[in-house]
N, C-alpha and C positions, 0 to 999 in steps of 0.2 A: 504494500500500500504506500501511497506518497503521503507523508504528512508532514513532509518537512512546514515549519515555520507556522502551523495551526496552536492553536491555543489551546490550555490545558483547562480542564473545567475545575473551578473554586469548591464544587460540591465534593470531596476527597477527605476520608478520613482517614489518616494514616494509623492503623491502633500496634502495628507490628513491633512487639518489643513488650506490650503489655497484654499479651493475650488473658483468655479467662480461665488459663489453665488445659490440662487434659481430661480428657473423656476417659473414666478407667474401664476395662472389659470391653473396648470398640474394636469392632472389626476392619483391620487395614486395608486398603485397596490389595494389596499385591494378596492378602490372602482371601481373598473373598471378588472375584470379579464381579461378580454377579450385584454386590452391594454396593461397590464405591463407583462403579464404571455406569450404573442404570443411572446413577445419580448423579454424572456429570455434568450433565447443562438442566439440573433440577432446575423447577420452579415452582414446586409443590411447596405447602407450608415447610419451617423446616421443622414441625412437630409430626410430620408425617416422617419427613427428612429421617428423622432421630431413631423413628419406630422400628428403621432397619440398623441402625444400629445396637448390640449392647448396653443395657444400661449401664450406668456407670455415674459418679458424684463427679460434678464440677467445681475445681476450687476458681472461682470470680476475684477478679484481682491479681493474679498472683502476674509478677512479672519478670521479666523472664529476659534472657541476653540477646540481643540483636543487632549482628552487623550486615548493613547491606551492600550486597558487591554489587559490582559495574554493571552485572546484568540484571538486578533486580530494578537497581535504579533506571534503566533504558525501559523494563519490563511496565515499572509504576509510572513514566511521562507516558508509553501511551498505552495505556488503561486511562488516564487523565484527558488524553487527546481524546479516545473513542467518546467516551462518557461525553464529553464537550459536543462530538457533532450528532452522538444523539438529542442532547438539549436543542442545539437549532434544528434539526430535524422535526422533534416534535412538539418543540415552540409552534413552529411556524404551521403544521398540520392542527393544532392544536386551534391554532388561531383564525387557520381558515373556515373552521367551523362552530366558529363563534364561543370558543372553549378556551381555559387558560388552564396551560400544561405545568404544572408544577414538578421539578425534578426530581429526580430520588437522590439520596447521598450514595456515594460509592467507598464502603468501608475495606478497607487493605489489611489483614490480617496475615498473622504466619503462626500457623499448628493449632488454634484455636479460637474463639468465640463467642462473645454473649452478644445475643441480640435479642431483639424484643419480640420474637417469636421463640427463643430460648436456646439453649449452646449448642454449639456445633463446631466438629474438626475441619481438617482440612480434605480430610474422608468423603465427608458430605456430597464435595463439588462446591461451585458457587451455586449462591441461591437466592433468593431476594423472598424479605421479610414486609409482607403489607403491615402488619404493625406497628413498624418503624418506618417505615417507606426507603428502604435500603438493601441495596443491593453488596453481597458480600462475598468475596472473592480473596482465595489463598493466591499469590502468584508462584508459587509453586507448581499449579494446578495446570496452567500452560507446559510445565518442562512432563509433567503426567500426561499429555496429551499426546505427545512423541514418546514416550516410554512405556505407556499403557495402550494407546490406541495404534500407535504408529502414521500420528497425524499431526500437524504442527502447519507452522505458517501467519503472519501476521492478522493475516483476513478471516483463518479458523479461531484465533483466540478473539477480536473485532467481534465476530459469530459470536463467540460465550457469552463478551456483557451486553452486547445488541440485544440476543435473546432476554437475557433476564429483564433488560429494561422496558420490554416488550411485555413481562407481568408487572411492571409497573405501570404501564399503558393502560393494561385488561384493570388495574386495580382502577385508576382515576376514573374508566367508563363505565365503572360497575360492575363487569363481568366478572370480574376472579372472587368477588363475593356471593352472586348470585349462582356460580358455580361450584364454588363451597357450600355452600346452602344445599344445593340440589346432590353434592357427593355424599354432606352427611345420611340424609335422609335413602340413598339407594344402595340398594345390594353392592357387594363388593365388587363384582363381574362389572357391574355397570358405572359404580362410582368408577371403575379403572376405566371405562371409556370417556368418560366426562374429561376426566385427566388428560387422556390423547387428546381431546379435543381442542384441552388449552394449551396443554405445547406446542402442537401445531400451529394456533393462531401465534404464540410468540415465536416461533421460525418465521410465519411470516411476516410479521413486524419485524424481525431484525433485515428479512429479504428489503421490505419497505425502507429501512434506515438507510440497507446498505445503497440502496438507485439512488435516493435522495444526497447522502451524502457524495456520492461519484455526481449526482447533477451539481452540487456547489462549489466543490473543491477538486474534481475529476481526481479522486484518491483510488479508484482500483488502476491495477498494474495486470497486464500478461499472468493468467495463472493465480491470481487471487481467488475468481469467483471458482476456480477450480478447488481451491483449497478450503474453502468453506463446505462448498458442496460433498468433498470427501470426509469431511468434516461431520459433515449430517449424516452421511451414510454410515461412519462410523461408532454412532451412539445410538442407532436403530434398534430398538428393544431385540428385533430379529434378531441381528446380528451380534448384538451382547450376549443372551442368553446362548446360542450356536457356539460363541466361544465359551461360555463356563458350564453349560451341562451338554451341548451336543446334540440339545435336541433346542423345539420354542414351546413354549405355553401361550401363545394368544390372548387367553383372559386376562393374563400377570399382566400387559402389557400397559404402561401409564404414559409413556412419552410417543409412541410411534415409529412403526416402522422402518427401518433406512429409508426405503422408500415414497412412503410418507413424508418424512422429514425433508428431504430432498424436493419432493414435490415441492410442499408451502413454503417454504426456501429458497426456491427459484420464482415462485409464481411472487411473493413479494417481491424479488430483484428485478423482474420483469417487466411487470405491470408497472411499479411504482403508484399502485390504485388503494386504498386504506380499504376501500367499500368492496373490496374482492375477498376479504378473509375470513370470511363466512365460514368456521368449520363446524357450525353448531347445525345448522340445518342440513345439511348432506347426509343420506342414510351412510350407514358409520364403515361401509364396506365399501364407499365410492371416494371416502376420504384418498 
């Protein structure tokens, strides 16, 4: 992506250095695929987040040694950057429909977490907390995406916090409540489809972010929207579970498809249309 000389957005909470502690009894990514990898580009509460983890006590507060190297620091300006042309992106969509788009904060953490949907590792994934309206992200979890996925690229990690800020889009227009609402109350088969539903709308808000931001600042390069794309196919419920059991379950499914995902992913880059990401109305096999 070119981003030279773009601005970094003000809404950044650095908390790395002061984490909330560890999760005790948590299952790690490298031993459990199936738990740390479903959960990479969550956007589920992160009290659902949590339910696949181990319980375990969180000590709050506790603080903890942190040096940041060169690549952290290249890693945290653009997570700074993205965040920022998400704001004018969805300022300005925000504004054409007569709506005022209020930002989320983008909290930077390393190995752990409180937030106001409640702790979480770096296990988790990023996730974004409608209670606090923040979005929270290990940078670690980029060098996980080439080590656990075998996917990386600036436009694939751009992809992580686009999406998440894409459940903070569904929160401001009421959706990710009214969805909530509707998961508590339904079978578990089906609250899981509800859940597809809203990943995929935030695939495609982040597709939406990305056309928008390449129409203001012509930021994709050769091979970006390639790397996003592989991107998507590579956190496909399909293809997650195929790697940790061998076989899929279907119902388990909360995020979608590779295929799926890939869909609304490119259909927001395409389009650049907000009024096309309709994933609520489509019978759930046309998704």
């Amino acid at each position: 992506m070119q981003l030279e000389g773009r601005r970094q957005s003000s809404n950044v909470e650095d908390r790395r250095g002061s984490s909330a502690g560890k999760i005790g009894g948590g299952i790690g990514l490298g031993g459990a695929i199936i738990v740390g990898l479903i959960l990479l580009l969550t956007g589920q509460d992160p009290t659902q987040v949590l339910s696949y983890i181990n319980e375990g006590d969180i000590t709050s507060g506790q603080t903890t040694e942190y040096i940041e190297s060169a690549e952290d620091k290249e890693l945290y300006e653009f997570a700074s950057v993205i965040l920022a042309g998400t704001e004018d992106v969805w300022t300005a969509i925000f504004k054409q429909n007569n709506l005022e788009y209020i930002p989320p904060k983008l909290v930077i953490f390393d190995g752990a977490v409180q937030s106001g949907c409640g702790g979480a590792t770096a296990q988790s994934g990023p996730f974004y907390c409608s209670a606090d309206q923040c979005v929270y992200l290990d940078l670690s979890f980029f060098k996980d995406m080439q080590r656990q996925l075998g996917t990386s690229g600036d436009f694939a990690w751009a992809y992580v916090i686009a999406h998440e800020v894409g459940h903070h889009v569904q929160y401001l227009l009421g959706t990710l409540d009214q969805v909530n609402q509707k998961r508590a109350r339904a079978s578990e088969k089906e609250a899981n489809k509800l859940s597809v539903r809203l990943e995929l709308q935030a695939d495609f808000y982040a597709g939406i972010w990305a056309y928008y931001d390449n129409k203001n600042y012509h930021s994709l390069e050769t091979g970006d929207i390639e790397e996003g794309l592989n991107a998507a196919t590579a956190i496909g419920d399909d293809r997650l579970q195929k790697q940790a059991y061998g076989r899929t379950v279907p119902d388990s499914f909360t995020h979608g498809t590779s295929a799926q995902r890939t869909k609304w992913l490119k259909k927001g880059l395409t389009t650049g249309n907000p009024a096309l990401g309709d994933t609520f109305s489509p019978n759930y096999n046309d998704l």
